[in-house]
PQR file of N, CA, C, O and H, with PARSE charges and radii, in Angstrom:
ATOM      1  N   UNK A   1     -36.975 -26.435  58.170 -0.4000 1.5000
ATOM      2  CA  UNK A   1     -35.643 -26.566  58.701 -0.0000 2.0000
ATOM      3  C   UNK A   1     -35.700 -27.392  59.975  0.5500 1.7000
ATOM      4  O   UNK A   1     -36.687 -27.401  60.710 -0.5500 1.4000
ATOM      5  N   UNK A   2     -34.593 -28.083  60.197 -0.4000 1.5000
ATOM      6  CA  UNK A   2     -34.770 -29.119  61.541 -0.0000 2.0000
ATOM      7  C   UNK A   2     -34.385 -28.233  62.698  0.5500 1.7000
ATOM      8  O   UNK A   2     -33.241 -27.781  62.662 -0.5500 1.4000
ATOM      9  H   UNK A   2     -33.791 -28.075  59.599  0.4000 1.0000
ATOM     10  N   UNK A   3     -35.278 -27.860  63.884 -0.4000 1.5000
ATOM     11  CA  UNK A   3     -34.490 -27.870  65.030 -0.0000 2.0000
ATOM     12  C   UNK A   3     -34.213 -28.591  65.947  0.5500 1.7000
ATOM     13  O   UNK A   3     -34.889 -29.585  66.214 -0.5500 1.4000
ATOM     14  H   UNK A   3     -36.207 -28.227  63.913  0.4000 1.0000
ATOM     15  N   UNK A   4     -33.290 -28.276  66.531 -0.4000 1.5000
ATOM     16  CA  UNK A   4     -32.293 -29.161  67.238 -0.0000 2.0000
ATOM     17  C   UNK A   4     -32.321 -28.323  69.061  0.5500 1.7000
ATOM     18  O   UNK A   4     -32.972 -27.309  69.313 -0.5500 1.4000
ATOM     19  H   UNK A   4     -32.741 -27.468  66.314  0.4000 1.0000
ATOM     20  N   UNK A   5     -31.745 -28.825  69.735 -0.4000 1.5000
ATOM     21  CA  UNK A   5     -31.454 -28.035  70.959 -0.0000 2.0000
ATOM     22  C   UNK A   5     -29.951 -28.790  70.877  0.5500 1.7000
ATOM     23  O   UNK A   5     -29.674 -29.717  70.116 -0.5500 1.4000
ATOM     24  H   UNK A   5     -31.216 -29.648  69.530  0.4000 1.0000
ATOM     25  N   UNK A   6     -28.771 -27.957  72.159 -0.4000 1.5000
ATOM     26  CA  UNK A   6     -27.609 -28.953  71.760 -0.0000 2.0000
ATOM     27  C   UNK A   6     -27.281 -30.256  71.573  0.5500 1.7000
ATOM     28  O   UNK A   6     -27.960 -31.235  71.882 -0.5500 1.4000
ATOM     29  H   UNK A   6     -28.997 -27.203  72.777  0.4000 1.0000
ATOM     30  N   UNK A   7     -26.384 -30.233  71.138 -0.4000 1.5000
ATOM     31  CA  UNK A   7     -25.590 -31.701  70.443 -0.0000 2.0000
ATOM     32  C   UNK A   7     -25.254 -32.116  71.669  0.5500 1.7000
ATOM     33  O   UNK A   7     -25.049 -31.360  72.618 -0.5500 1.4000
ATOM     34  H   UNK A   7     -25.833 -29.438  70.887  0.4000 1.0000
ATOM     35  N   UNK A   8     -25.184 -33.371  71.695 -0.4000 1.5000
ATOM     36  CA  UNK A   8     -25.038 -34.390  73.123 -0.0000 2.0000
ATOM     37  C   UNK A   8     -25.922 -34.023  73.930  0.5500 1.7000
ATOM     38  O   UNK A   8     -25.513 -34.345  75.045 -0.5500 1.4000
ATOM     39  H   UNK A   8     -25.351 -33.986  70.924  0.4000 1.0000
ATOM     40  N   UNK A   9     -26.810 -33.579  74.002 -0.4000 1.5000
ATOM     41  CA  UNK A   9     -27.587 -32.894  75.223 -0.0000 2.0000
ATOM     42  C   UNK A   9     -27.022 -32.276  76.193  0.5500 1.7000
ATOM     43  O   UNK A   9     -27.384 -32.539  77.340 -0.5500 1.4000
ATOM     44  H   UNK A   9     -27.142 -33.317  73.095  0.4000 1.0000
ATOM     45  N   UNK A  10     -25.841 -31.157  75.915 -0.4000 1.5000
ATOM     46  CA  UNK A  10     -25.123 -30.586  76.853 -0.0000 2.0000
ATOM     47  C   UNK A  10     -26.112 -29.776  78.092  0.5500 1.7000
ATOM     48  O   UNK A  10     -26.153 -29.895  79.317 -0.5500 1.4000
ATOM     49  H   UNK A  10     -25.547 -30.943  74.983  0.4000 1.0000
ATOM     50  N   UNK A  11     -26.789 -28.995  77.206 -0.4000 1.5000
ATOM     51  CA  UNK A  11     -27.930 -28.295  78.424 -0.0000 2.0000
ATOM     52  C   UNK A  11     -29.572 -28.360  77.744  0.5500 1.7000
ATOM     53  O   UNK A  11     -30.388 -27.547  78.177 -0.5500 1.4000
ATOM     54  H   UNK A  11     -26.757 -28.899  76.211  0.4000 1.0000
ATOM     55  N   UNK A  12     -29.976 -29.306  76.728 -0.4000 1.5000
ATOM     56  CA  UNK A  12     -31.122 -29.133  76.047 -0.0000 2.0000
ATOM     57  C   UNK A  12     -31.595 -27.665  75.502  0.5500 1.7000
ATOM     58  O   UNK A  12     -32.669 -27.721  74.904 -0.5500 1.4000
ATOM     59  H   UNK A  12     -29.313 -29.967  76.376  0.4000 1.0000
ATOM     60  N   UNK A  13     -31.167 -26.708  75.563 -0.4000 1.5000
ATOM     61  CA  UNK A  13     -31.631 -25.511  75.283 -0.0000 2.0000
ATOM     62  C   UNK A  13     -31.394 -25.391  73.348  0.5500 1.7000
ATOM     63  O   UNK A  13     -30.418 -25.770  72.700 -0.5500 1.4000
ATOM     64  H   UNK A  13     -30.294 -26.662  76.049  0.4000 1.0000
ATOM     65  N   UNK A  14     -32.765 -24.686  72.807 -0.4000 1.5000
ATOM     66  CA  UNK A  14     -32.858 -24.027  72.084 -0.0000 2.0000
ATOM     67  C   UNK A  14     -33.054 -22.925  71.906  0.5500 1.7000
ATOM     68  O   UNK A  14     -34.117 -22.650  71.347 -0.5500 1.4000
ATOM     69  H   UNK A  14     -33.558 -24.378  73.333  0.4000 1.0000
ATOM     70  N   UNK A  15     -32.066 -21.724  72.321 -0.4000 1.5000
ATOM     71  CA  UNK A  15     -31.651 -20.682  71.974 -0.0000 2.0000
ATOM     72  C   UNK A  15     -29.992 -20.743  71.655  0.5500 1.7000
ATOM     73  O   UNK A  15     -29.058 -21.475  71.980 -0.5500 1.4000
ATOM     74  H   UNK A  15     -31.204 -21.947  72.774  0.4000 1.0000
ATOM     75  N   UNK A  16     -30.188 -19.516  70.812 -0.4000 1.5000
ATOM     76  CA  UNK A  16     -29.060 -19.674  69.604 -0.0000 2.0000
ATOM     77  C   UNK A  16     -28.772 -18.188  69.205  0.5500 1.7000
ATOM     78  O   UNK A  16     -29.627 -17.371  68.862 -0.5500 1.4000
ATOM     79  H   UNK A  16     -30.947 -18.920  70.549  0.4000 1.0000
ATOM     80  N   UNK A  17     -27.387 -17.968  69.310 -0.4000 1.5000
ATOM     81  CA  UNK A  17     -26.894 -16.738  68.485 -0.0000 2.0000
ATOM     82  C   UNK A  17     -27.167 -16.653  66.691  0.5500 1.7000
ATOM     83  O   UNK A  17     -26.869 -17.508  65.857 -0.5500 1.4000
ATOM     84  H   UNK A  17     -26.692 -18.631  69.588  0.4000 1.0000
ATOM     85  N   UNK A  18     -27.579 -15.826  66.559 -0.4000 1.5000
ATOM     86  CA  UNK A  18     -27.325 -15.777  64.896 -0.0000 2.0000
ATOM     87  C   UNK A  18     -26.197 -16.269  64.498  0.5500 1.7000
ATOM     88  O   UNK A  18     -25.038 -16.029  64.834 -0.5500 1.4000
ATOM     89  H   UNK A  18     -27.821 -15.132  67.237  0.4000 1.0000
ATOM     90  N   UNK A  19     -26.966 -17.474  63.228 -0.4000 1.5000
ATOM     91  CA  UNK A  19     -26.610 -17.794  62.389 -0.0000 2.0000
ATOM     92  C   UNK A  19     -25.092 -17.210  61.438  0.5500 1.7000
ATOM     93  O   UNK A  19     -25.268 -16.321  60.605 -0.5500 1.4000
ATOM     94  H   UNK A  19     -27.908 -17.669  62.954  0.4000 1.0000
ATOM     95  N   UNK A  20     -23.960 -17.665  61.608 -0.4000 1.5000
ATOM     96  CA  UNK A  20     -22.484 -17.187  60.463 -0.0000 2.0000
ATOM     97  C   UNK A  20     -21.900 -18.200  60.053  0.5500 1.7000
ATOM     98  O   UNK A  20     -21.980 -19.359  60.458 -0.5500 1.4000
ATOM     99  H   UNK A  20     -23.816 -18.387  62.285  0.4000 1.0000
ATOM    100  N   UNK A  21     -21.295 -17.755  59.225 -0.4000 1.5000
ATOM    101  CA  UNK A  21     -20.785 -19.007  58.110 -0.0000 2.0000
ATOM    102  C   UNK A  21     -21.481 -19.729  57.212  0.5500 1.7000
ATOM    103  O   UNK A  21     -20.925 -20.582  56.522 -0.5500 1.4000
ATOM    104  H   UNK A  21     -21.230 -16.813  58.896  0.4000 1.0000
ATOM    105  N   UNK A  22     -22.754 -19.466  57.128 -0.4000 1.5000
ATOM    106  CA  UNK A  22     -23.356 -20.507  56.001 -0.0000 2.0000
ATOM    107  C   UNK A  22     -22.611 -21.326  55.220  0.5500 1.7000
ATOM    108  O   UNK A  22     -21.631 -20.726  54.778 -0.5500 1.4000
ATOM    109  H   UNK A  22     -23.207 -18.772  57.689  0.4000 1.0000
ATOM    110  N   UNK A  23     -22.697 -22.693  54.801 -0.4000 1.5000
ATOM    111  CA  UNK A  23     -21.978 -23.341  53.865 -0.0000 2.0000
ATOM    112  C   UNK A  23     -23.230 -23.946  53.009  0.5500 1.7000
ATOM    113  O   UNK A  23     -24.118 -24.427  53.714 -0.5500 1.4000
ATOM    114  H   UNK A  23     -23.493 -23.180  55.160  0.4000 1.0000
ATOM    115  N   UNK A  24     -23.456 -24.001  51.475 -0.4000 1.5000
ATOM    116  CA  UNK A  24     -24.484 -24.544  50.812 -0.0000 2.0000
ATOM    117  C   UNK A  24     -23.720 -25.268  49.876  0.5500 1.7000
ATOM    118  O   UNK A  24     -22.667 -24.973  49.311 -0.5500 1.4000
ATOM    119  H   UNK A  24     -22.734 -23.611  50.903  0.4000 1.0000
ATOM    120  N   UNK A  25     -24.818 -26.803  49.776 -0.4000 1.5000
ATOM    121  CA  UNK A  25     -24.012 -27.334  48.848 -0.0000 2.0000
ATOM    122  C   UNK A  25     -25.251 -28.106  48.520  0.5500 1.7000
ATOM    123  O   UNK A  25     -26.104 -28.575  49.273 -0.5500 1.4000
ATOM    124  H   UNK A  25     -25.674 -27.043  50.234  0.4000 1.0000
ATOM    125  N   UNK A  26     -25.097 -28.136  46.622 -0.4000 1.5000
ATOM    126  CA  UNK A  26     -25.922 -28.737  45.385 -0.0000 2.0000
ATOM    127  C   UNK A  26     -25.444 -30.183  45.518  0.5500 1.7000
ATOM    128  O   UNK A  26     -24.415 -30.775  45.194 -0.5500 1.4000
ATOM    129  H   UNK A  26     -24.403 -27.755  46.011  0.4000 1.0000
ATOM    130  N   UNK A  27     -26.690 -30.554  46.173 -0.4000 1.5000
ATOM    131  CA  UNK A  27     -26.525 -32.430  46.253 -0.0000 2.0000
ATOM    132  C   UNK A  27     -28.442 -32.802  46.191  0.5500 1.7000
ATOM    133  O   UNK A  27     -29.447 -32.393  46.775 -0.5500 1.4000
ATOM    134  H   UNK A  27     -27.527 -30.073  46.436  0.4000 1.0000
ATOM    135  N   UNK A  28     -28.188 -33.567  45.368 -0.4000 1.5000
ATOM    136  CA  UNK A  28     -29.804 -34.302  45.066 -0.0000 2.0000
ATOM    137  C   UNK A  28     -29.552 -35.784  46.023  0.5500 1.7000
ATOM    138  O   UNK A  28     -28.748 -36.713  46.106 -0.5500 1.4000
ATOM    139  H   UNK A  28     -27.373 -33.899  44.894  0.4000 1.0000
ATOM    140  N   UNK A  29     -30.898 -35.265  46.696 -0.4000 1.5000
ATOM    141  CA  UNK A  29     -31.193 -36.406  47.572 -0.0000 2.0000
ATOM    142  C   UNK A  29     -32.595 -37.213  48.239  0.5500 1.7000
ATOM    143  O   UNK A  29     -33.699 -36.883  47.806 -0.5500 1.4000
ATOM    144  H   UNK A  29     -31.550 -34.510  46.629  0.4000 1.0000
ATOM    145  N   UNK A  30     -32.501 -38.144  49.171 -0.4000 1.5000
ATOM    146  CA  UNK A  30     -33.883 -37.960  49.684 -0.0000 2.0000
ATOM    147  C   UNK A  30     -33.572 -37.747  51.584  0.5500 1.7000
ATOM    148  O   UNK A  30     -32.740 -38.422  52.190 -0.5500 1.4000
ATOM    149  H   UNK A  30     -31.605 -38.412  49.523  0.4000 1.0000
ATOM    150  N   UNK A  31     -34.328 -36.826  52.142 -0.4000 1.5000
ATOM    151  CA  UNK A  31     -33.802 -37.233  53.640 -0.0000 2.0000
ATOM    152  C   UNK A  31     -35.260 -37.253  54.164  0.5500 1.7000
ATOM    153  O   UNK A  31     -36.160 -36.448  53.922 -0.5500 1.4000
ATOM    154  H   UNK A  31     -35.004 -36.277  51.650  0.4000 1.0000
ATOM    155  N   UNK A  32     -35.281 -38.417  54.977 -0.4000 1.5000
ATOM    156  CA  UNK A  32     -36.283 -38.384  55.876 -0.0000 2.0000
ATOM    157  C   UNK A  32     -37.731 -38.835  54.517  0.5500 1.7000
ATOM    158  O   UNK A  32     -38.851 -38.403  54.789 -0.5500 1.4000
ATOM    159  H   UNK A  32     -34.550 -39.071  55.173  0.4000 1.0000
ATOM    160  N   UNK A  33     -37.607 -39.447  53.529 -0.4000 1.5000
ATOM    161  CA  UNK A  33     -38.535 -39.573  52.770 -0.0000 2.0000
ATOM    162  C   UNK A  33     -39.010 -38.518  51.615  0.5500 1.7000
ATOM    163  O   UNK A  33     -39.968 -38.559  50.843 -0.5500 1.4000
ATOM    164  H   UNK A  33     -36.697 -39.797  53.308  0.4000 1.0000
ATOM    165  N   UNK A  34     -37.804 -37.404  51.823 -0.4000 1.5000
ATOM    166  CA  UNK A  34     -38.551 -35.857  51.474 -0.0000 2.0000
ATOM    167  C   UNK A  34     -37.040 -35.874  50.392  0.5500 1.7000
ATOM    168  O   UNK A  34     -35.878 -36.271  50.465 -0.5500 1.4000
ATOM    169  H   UNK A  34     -37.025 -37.371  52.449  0.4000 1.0000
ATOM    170  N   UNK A  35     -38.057 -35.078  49.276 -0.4000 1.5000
ATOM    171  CA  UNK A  35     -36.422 -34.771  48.607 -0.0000 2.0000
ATOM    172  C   UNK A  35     -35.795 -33.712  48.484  0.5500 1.7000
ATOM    173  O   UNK A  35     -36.457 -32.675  48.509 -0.5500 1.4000
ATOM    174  H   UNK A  35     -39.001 -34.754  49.217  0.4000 1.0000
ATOM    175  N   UNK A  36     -34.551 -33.643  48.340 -0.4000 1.5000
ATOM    176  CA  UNK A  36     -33.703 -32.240  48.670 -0.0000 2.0000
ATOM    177  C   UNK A  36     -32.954 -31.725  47.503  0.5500 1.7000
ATOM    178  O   UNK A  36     -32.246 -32.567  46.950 -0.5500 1.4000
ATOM    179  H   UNK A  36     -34.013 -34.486  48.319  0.4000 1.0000
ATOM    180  N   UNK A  37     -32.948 -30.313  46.910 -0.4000 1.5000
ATOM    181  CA  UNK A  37     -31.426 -29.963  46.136 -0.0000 2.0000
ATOM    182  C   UNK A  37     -30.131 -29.583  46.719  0.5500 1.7000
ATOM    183  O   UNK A  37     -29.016 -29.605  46.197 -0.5500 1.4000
ATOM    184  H   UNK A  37     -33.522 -29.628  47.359  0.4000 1.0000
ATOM    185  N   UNK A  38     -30.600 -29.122  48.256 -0.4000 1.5000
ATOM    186  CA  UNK A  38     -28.910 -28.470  48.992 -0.0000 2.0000
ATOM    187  C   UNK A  38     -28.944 -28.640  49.872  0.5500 1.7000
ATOM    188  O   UNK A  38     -30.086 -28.732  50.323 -0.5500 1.4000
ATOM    189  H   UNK A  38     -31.505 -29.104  48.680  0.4000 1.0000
ATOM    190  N   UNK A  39     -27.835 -28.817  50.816 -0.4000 1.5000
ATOM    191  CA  UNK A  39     -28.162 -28.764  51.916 -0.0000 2.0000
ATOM    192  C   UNK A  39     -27.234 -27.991  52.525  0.5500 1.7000
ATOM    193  O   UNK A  39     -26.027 -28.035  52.290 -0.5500 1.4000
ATOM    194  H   UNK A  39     -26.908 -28.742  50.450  0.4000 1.0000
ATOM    195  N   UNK A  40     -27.861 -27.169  53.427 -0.4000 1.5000
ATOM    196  CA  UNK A  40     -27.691 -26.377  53.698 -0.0000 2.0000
ATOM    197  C   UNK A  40     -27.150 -26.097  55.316  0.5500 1.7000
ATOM    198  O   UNK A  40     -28.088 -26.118  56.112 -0.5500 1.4000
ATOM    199  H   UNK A  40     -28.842 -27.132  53.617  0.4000 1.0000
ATOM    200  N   UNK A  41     -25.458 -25.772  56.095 -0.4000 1.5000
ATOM    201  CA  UNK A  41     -24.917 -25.757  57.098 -0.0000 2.0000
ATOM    202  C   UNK A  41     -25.119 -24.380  57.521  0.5500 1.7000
ATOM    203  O   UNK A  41     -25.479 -23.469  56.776 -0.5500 1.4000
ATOM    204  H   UNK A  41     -24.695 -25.755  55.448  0.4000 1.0000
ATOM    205  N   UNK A  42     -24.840 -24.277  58.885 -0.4000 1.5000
ATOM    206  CA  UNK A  42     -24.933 -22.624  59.218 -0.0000 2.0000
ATOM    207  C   UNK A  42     -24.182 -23.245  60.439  0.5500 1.7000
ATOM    208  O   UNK A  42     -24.227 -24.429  60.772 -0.5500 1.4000
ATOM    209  H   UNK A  42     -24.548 -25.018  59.490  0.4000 1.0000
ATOM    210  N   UNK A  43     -23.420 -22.148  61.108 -0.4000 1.5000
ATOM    211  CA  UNK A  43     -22.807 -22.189  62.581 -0.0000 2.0000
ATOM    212  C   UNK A  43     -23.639 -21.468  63.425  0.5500 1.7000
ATOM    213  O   UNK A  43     -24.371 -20.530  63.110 -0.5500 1.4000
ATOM    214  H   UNK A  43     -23.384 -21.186  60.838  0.4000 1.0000
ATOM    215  N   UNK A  44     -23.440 -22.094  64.797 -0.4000 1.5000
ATOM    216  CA  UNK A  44     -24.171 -21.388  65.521 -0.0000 2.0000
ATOM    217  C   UNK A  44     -23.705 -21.272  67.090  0.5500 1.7000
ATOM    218  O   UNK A  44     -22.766 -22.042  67.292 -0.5500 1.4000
ATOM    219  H   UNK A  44     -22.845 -22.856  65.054  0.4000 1.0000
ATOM    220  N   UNK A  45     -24.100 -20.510  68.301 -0.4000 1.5000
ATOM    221  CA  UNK A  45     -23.801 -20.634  69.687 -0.0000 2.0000
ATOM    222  C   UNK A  45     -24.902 -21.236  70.301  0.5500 1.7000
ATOM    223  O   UNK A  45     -25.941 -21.316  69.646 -0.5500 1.4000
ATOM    224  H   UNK A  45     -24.862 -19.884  68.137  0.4000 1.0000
ATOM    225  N   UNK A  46     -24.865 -21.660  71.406 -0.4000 1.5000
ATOM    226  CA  UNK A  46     -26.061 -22.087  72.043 -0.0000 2.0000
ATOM    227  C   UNK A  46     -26.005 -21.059  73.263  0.5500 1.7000
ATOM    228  O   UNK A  46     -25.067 -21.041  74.059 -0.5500 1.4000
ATOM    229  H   UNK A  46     -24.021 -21.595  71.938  0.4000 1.0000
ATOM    230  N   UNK A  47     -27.111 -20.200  73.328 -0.4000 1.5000
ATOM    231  CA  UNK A  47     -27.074 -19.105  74.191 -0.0000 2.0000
ATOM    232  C   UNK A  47     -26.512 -19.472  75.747  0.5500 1.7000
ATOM    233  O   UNK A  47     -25.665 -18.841  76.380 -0.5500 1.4000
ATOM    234  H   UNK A  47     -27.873 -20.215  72.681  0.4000 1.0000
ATOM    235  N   UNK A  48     -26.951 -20.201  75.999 -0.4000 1.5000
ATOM    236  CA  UNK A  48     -27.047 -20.804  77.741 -0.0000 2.0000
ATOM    237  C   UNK A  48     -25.974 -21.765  78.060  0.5500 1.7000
ATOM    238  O   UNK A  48     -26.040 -22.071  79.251 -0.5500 1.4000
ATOM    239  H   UNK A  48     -27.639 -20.713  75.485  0.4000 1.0000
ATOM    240  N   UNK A  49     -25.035 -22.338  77.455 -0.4000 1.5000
ATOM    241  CA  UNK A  49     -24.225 -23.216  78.058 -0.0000 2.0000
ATOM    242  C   UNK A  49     -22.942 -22.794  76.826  0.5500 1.7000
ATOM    243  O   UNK A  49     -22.055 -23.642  76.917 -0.5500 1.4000
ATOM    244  H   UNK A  49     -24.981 -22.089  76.488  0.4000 1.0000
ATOM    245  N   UNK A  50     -22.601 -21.706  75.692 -0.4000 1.5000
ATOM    246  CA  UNK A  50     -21.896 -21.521  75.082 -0.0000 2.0000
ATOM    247  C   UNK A  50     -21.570 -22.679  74.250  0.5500 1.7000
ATOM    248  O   UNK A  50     -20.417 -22.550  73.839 -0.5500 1.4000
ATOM    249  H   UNK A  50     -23.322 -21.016  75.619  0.4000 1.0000
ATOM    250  N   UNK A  51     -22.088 -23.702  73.856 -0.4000 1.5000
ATOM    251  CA  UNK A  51     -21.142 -24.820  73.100 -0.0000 2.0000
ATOM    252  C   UNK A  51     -21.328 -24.038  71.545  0.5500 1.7000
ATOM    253  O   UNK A  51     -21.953 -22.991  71.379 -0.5500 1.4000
ATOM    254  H   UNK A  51     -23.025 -23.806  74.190  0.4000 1.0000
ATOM    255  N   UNK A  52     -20.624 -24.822  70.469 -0.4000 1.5000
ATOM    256  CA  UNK A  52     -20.570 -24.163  69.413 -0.0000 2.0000
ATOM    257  C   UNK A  52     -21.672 -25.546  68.473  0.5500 1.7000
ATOM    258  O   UNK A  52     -22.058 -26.492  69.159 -0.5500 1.4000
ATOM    259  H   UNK A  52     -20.116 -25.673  70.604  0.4000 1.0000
ATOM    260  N   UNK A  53     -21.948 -25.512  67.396 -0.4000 1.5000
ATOM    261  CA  UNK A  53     -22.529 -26.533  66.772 -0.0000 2.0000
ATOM    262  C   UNK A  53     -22.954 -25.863  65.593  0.5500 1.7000
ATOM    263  O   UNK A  53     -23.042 -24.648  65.418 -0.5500 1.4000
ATOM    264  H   UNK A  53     -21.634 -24.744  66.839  0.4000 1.0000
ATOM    265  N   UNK A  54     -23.336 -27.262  64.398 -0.4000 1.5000
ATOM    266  CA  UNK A  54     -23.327 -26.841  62.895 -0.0000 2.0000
ATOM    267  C   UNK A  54     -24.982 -27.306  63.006  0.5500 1.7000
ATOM    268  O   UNK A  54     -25.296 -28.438  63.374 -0.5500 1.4000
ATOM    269  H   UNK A  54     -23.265 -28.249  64.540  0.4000 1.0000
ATOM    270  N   UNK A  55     -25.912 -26.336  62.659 -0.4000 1.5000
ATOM    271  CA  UNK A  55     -27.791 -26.662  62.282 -0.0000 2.0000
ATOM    272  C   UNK A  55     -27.413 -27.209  60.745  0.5500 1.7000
ATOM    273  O   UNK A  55     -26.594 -26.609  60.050 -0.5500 1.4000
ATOM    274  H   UNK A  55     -25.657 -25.417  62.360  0.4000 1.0000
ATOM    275  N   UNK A  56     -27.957 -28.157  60.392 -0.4000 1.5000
ATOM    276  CA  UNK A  56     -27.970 -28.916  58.865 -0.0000 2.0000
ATOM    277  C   UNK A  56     -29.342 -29.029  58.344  0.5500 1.7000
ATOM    278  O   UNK A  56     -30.150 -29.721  58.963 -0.5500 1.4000
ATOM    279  H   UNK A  56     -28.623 -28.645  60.957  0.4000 1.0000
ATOM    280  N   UNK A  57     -29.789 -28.221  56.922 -0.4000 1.5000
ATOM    281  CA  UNK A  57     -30.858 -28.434  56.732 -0.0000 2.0000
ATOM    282  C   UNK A  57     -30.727 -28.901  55.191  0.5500 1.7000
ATOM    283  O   UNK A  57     -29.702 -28.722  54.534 -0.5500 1.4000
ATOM    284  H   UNK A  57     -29.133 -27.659  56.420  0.4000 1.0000
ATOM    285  N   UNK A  58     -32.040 -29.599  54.639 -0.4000 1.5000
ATOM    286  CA  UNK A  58     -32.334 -30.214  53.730 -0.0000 2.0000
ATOM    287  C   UNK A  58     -33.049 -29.224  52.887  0.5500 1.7000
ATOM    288  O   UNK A  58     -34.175 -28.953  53.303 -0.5500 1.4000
ATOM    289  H   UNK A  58     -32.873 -29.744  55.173  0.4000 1.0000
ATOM    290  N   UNK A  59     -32.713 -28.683  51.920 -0.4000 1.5000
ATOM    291  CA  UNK A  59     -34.013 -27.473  51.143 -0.0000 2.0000
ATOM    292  C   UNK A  59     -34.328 -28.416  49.855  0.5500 1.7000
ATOM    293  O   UNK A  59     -33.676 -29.352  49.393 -0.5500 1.4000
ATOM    294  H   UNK A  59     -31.798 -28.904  51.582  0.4000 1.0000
ATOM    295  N   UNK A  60     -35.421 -27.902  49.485 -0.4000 1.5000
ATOM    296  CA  UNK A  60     -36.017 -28.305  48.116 -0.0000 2.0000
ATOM    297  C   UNK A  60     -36.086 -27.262  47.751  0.5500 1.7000
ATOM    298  O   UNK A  60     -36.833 -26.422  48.253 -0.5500 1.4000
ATOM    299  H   UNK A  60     -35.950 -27.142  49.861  0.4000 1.0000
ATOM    300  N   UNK A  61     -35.219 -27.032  46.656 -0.4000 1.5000
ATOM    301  CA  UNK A  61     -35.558 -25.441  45.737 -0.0000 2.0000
ATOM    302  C   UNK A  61     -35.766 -25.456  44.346  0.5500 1.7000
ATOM    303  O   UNK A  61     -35.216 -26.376  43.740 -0.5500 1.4000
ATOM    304  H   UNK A  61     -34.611 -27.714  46.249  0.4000 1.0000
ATOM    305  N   UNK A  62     -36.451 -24.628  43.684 -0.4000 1.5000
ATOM    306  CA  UNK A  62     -37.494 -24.910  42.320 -0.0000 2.0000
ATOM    307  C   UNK A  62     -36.080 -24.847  41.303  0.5500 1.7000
ATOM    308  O   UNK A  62     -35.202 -24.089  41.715 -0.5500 1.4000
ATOM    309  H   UNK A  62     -36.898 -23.881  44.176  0.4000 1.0000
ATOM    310  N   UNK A  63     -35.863 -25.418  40.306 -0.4000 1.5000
ATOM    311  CA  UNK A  63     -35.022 -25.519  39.233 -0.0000 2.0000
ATOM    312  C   UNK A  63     -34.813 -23.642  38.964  0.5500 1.7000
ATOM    313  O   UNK A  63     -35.637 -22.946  39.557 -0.5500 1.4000
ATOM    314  H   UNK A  63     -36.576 -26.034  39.971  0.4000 1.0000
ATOM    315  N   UNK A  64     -33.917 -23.028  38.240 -0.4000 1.5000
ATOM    316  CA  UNK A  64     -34.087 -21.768  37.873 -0.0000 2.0000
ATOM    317  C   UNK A  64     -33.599 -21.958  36.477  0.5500 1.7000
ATOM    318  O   UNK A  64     -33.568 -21.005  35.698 -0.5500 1.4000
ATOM    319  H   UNK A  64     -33.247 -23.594  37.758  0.4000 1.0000
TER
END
């Protein structure tokens, strides 16, 4: 999963409230050279300066 510290560099910090809202979505791709089936949104807080922001990750998951 990618981490991030905030968006714009409001205060650089990586700490973070748990994860709500998940959003997943079935998209075949390649990111970063690597290939993906979903990708995967979550909401989050940034402990230390309150901004809000979306973590975006790339999963590869086995066919079922």
């Amino acid at each position: 999963m990618n981490r991030v510290g905030c968006l714009l560099l409001r205060c650089g910090s990586t700490r973070r409230s748990d994860y709500y809202g998940k959003i997943e979505q079935a998209s075949r791709g390649r990111h970063d050279g690597q290939p993906f089936t979903h990708i995967a949104r979550r909401r989050t807080k940034c402990l230390d300066c309150g901004q809000l922001r979306v973590d975006r990750s790339y999963e590869n998951r086995p066919e079922e």
